[in-house]
N, C-alpha and C positions, 0 to 999 in steps of 0.2 A: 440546522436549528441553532449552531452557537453560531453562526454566524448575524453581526448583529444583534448580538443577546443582549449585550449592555456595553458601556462605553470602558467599564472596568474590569471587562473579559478579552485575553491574548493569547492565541495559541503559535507556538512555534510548529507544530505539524501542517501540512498543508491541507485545505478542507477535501470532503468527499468529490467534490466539483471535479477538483484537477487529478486526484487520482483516476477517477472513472472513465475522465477525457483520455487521459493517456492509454489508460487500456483498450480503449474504443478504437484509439488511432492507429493504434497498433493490429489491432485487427484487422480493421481495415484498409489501411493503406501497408503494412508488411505481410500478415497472412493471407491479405487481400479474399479474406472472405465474409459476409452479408449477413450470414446468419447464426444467432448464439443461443444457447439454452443457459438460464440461470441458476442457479444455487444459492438461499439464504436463508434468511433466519426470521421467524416474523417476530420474535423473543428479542429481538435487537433492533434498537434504534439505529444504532450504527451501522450494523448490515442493511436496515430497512434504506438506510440513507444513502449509502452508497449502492445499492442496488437501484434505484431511483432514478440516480445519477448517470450509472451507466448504464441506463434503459432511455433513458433520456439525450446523450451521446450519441449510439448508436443510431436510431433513430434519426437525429441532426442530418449523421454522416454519410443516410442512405438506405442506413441497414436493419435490421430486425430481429427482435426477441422472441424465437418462436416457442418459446414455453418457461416458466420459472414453476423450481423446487424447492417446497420449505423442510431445510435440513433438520427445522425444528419440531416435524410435524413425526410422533410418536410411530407413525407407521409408514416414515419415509425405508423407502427400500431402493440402495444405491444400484442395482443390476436392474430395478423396474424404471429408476428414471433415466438410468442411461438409455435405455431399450427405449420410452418411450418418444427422447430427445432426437434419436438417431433417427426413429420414423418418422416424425414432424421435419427434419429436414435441417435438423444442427450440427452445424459444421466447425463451432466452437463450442466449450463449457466454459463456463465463468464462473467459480466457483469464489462469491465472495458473500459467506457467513461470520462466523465472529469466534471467540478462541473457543465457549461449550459447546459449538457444532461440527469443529475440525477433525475430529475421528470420522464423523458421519463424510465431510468433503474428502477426508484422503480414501475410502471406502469407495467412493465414486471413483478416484484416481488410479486406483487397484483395477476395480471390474470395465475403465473404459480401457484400460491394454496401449496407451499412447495411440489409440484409432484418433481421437479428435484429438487438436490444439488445445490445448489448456491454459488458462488465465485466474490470475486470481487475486485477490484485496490484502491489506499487509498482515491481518492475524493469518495467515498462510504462510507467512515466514517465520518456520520454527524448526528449530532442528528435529521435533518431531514429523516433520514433514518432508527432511532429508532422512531419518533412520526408516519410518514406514513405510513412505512414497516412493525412495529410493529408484531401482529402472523404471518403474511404469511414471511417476512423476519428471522424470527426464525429459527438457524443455517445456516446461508451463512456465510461462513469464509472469512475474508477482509484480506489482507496481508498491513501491516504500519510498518515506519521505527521503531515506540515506543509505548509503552501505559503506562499507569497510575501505573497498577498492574502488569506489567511483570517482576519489581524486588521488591519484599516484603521489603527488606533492604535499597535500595536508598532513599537518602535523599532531592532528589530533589523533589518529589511528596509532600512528606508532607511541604517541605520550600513554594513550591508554594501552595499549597493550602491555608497555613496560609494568605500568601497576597494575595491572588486574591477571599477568597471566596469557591472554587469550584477548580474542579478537570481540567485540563489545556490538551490541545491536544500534538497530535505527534508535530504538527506546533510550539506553543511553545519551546516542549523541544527541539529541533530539534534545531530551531534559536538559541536558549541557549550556544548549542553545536558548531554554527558559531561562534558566540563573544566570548565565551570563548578558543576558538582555535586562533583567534587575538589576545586577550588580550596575550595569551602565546607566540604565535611566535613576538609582537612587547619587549614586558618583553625581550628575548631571543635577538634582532636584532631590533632597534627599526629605521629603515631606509623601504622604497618602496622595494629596492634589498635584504635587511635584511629578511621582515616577509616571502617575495614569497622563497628564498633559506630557513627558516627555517620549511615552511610548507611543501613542499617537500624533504625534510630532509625524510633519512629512519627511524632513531629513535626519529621523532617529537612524542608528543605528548598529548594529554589535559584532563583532567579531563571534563567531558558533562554529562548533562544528563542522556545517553541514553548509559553509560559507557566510554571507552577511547576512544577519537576520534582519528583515524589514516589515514593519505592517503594511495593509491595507486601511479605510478608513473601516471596514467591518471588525476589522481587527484580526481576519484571517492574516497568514504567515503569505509575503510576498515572495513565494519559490515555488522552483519545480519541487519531481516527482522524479526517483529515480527506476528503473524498470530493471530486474533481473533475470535471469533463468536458470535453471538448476540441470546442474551439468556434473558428468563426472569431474572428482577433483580430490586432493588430501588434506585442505586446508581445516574441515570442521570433525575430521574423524571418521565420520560415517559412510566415506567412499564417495558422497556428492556434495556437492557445495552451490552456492547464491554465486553468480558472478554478472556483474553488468551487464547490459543490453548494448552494444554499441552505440552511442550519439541516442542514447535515449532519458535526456533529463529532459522532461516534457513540460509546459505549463499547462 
């Protein structure tokens, strides 16, 4: 829906499009399997939008959504829809709700025992989902605009860590990559009519985070997606941690 919403709307996250894609592809072409059971929110736009998305993916790539779950629905029961997914014939859960449904998604994570492949949208990346999901969440690959370790070389990981402590989320770099795309269109055009013609500009653009930030003429953010799994590790405390997907910044 923000895509193309107005010519005065830019987001530096990538839309629900290209997330969903990469999950899709991943399913398909790495877990090499057909069939997924969903998980979301009818309480969210967001979740509604990226579920869409990745039903719409799948589908493209061959494959099929044999049944969706509203996490949001009062008398969802995480052991009745895992049970009823597995008899329809799901051989992935895609668990992609929004952050007031995520108890209910890791509850699913719990009662499915690592039986199916796990997938999921970025409000699934939270350290409450490394403390509660812990071994039964072990290998669900999350799709996020960025992570910490996706570039060995960048220097924005270690800038932030110096001042903050600890290692900084997608949400961080992400805003980073908003203000420093201001800071450069108002530098370049420092008027209202200035920064909006120079962010749409075809050869705008910034130095971020999360690499060069570029638009589209919709005004979606021209980047991948990068793709994690949660794996043992000591990096966040809890015994697992987010670590990249190999070669999986996806458009």
């Amino acid at each position: 829906k923000l895509s193309n919403f107005s010519p005065y709307v830019f987001r530096t996250v990538p839309s629900d499009y290209v997330a969903a894609r990469a999950l899709a592809n991943y399913m398909l072409s790495s877990l090499k399997h057909q069939k997924a059971a969903v998980f979301f929110s009818s309480q969210s736009a967001y979740s509604q939008s990226l579920k869409g998305e990745f039903v719409s993916a799948i589908s493209l790539g061959g494959g099929q959504v044999t049944s969706e779950f509203d996490l949001a629905d009062s008398g969802f029961s995480a052991a009745q829809a895992v049970a009823t997914a597995k008899k329809q014939g799901a051989q992935v859960l895609a668990l992609l709700g929004n952050t007031g449904t995520l108890d209910k998604a890791l509850q699913v994570v719990q009662v499915n025992k690592r039986r199916l492949p796990l997938l999921g949208g970025d409000d699934v990346y939270s350290p409450k989902t490394l403390e509660l999901g812990a071994d039964a969440a072990t290998g669900m690959v999350v799709a996020v605009p960025w992570h910490v370790l996706g570039d060995p070389k960048a220097v924005f990981p270690q800038q932030a860590r110096k001042l903050w402590g600890g290692d900084v989320s997608w949400r961080t770099a992400i805003a980073y990559d908003a203000t420093q795309s201001l800071i450069e269109a108002i530098r370049q055009s420092p008027s209202r009519e200035g920064v909006q013609k120079t962010l749409r500009s075809s050869d705008f653009s910034a130095k971020g985070a999360s690499g060069t930030v570029r638009f589209l003429p919709s005004g979606d953010r021209n980047a991948p997606v990068q793709l994690v799994k949660i794996a043992p590790g000591k990096r966040s405390g809890s015994g697992f941690d987010f670590v990249p997907v190999p070669q999986s910044r996806l458009m």
